[in-house]
ZAKERO-134851 format. One record per residue: residue in three letters; x, y, z of N, C-alpha, C in turn. Coordinates in pm, whole numbers, always signed. Layout:
resn:ALA nxx:X nyy:Y nzz:Z caxx:X cayy:Y cazz:Z cxx:X cyy:Y czz:Z .
...
***
This chain:
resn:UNK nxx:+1821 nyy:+1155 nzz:+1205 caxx:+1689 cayy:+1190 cazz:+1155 cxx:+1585 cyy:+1102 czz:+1225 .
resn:UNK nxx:+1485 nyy:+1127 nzz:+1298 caxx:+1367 cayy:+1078 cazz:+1326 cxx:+1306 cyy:+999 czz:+1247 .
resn:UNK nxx:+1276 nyy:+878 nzz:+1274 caxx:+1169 cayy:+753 cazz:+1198 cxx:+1096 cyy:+853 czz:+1123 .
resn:UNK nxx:+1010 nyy:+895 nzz:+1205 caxx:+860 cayy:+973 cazz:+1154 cxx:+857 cyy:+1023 czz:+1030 .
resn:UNK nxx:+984 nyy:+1139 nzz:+1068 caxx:+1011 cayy:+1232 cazz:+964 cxx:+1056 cyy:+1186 czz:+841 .
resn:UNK nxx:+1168 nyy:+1042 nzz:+812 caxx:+1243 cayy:+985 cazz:+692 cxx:+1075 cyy:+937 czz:+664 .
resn:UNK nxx:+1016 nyy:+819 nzz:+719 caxx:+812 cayy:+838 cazz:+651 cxx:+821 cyy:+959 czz:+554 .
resn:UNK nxx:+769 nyy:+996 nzz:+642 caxx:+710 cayy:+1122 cazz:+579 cxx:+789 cyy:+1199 czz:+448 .
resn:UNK nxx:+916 nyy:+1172 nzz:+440 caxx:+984 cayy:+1257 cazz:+360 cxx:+1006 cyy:+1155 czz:+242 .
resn:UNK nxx:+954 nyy:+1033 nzz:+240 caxx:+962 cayy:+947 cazz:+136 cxx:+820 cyy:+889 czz:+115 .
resn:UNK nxx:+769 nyy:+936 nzz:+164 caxx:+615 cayy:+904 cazz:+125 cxx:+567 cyy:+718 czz:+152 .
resn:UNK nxx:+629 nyy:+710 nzz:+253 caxx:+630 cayy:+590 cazz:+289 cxx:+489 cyy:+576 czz:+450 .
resn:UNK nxx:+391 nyy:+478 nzz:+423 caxx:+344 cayy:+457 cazz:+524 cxx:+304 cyy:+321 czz:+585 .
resn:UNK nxx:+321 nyy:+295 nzz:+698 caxx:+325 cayy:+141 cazz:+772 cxx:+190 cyy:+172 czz:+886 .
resn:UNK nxx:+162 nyy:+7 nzz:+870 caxx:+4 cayy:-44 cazz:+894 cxx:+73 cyy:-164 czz:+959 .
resn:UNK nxx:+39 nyy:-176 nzz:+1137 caxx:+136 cayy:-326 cazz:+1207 cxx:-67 cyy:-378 czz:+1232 .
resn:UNK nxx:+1 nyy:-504 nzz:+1162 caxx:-100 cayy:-629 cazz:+1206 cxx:-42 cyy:-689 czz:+1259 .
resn:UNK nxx:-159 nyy:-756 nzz:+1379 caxx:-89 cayy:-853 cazz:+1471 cxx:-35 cyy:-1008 czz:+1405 .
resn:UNK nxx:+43 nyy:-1019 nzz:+1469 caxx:+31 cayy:-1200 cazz:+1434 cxx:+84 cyy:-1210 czz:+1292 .
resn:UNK nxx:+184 nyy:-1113 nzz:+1235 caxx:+215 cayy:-1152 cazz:+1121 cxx:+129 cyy:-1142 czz:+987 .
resn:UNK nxx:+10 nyy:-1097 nzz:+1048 caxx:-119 cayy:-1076 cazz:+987 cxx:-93 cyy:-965 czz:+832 .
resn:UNK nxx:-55 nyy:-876 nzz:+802 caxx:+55 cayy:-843 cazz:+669 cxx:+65 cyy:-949 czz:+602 .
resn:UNK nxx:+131 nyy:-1084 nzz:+589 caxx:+129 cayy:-1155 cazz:+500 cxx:+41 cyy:-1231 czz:+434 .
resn:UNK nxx:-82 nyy:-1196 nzz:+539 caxx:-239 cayy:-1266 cazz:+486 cxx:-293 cyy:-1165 czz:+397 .
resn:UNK nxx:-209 nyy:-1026 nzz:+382 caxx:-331 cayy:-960 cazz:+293 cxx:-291 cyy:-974 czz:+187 .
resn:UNK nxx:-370 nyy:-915 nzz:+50 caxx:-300 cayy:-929 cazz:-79 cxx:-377 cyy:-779 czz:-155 .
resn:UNK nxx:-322 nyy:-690 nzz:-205 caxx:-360 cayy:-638 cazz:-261 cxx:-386 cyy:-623 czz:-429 .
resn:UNK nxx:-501 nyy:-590 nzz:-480 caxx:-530 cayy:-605 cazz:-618 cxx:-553 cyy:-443 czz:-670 .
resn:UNK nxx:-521 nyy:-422 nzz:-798 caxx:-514 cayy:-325 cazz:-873 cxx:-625 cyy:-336 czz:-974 .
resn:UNK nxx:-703 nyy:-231 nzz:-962 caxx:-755 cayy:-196 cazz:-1124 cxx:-779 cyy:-107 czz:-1166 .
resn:UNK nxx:-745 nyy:-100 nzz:-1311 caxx:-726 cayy:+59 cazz:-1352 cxx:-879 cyy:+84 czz:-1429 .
resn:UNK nxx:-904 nyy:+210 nzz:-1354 caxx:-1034 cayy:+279 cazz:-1457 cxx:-990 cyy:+435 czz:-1499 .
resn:UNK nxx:-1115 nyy:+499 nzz:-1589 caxx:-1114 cayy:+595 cazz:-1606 cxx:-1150 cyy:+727 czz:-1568 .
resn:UNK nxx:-1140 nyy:+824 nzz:-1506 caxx:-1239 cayy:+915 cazz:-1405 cxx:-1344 cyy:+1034 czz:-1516 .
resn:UNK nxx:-1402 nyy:+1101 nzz:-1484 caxx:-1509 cayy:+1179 cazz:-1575 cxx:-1382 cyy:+1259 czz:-1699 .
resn:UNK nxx:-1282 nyy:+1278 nzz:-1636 caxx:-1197 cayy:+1359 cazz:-1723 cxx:-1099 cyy:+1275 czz:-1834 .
resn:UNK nxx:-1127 nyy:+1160 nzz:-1826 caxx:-1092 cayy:+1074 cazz:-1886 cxx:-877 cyy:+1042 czz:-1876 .
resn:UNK nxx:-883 nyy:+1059 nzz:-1786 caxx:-758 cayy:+1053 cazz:-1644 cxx:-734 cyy:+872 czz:-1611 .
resn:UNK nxx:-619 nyy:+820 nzz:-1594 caxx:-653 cayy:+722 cazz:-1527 cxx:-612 cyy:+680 czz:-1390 .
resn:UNK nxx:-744 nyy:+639 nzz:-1314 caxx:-706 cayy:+572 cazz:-1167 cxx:-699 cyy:+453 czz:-1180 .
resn:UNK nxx:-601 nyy:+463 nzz:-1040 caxx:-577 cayy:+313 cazz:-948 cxx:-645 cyy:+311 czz:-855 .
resn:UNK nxx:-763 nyy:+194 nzz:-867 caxx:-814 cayy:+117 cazz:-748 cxx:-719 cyy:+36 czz:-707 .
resn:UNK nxx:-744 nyy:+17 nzz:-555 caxx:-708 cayy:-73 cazz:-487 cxx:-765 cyy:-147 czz:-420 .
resn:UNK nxx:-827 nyy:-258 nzz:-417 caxx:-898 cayy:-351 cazz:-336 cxx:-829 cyy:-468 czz:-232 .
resn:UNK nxx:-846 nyy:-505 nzz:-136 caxx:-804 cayy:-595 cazz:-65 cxx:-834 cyy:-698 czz:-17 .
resn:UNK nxx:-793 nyy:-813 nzz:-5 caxx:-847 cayy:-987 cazz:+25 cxx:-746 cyy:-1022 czz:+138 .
resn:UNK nxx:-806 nyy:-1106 nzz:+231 caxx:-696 cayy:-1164 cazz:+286 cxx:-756 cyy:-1166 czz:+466 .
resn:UNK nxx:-684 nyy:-1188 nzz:+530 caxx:-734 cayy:-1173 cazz:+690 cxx:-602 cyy:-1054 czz:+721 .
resn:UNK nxx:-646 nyy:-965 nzz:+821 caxx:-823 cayy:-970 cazz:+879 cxx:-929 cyy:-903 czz:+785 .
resn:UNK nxx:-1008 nyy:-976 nzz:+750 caxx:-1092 cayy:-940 cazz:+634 cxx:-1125 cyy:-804 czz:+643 .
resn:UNK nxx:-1049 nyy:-774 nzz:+502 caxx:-1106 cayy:-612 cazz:+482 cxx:-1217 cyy:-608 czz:+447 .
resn:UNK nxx:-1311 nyy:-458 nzz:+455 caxx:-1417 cayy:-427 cazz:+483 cxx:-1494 cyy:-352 czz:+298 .
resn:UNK nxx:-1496 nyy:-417 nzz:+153 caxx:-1485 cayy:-323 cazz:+90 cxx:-1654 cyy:-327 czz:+54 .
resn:UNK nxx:-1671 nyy:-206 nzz:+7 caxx:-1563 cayy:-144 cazz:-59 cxx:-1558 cyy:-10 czz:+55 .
resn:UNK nxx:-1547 nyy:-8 nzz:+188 caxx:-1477 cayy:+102 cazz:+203 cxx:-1337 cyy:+49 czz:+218 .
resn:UNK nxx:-1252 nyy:-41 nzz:+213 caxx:-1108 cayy:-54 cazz:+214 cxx:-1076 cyy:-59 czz:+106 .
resn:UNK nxx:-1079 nyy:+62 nzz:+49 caxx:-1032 cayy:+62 cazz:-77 cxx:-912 cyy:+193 czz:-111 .
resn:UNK nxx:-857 nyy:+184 nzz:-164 caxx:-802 cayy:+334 cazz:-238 cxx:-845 cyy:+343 czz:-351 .
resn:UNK nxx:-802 nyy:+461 nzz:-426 caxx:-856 cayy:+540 cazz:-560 cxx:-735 cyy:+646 czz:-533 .
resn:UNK nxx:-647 nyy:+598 nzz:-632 caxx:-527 cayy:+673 cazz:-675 cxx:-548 cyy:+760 czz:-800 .
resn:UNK nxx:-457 nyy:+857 nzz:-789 caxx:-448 cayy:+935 cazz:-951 cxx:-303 cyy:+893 czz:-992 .
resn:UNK nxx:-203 nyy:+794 nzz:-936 caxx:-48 cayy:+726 cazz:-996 cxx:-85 cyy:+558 czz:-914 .
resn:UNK nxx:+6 nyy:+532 nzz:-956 caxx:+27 cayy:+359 cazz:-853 cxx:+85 cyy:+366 czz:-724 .
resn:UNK nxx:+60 nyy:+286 nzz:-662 caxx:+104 cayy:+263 cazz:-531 cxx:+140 cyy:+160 czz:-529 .
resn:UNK nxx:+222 nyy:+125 nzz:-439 caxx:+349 cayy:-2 cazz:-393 cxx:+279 cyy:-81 czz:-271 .
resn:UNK nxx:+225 nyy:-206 nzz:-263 caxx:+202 cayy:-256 cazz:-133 cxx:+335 cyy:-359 czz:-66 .
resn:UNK nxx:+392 nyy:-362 nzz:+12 caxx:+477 cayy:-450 cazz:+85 cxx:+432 cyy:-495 czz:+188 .
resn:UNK nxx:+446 nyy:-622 nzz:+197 caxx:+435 cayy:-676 cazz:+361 cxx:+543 cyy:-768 czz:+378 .
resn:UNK nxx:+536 nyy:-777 nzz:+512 caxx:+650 cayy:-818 cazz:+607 cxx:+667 cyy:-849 czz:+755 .
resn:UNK nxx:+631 nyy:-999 nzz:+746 caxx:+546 cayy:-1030 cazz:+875 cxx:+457 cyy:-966 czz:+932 .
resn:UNK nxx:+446 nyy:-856 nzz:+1020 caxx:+331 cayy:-782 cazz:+1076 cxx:+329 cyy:-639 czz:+1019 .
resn:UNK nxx:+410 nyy:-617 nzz:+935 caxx:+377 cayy:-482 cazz:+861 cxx:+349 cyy:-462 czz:+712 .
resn:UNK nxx:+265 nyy:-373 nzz:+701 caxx:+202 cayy:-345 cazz:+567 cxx:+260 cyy:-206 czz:+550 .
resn:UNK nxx:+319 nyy:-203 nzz:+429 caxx:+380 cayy:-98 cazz:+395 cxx:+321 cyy:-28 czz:+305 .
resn:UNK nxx:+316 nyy:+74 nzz:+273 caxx:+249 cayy:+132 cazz:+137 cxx:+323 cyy:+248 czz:+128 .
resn:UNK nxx:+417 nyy:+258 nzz:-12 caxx:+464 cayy:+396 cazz:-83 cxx:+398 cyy:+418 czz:-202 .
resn:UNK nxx:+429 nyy:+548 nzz:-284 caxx:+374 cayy:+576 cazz:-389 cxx:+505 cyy:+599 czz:-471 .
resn:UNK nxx:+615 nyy:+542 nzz:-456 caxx:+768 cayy:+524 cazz:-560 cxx:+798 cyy:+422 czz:-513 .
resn:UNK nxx:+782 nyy:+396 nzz:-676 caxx:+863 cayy:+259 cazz:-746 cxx:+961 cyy:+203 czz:-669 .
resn:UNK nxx:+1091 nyy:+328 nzz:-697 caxx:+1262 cayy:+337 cazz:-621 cxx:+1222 cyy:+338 czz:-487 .
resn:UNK nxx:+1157 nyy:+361 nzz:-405 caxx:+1141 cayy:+330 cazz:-239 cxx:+1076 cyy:+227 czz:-214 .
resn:UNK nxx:+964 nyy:+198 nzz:-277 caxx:+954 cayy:+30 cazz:-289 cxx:+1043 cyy:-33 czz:-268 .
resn:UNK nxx:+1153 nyy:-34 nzz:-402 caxx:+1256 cayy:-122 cazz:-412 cxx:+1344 cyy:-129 czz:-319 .
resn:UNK nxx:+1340 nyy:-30 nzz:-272 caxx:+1468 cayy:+13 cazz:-172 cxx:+1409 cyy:-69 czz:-20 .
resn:UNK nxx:+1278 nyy:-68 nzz:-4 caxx:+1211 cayy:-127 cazz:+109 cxx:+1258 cyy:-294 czz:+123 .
resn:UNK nxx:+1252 nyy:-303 nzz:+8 caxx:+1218 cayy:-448 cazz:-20 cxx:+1355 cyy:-547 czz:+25 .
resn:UNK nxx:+1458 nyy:-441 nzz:-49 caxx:+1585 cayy:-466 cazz:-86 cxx:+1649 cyy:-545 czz:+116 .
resn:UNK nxx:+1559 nyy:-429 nzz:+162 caxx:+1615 cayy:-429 cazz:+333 cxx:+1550 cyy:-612 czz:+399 .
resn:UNK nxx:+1455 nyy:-663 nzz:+318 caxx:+1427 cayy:-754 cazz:+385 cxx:+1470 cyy:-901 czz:+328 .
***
């Protein structure tokens, strides 16, 4: 099976910073409410290379998983592939 395609088929996506640069970021969560009274996940970010917010942000309608790992930033939206990411390092 192709890299690309196992991505894609697990909803898995990777972000390479140089220099190890992944372990400088940190991502923060906060939950609000939307007009329908629904709840989102913000996501905000700190860290080098200084993110830009608030456009580096997300706005989820479930949670998302951040991982890093030396120069990669990982982001899924399951728990179980998280774990499973994690498990590998």
């Amino acid at each position: 099976m192709q890299f690309s395609r196992f991505l894609n088929q697990h909803n898995i996506a990777v972000k390479s910073i140089p220099d190890n640069g992944a372990e400088k970021v940190s991502a923060m969560e906060r939950r609000t409410h939307n007009d329908e009274g629904e709840r989102n996940y913000v996501y905000s970010f700190r860290g080098q290379p200084q993110p830009n917010p608030p456009a580096d942000i997300f706005i989820a309608a479930r949670p998302m998983y951040f991982i890093t790992h030396g120069g990669w930033f990982i982001v899924t939206l399951n728990e179980t592939t998280s774990n499973a990411v994690k498990s590998l390092f």
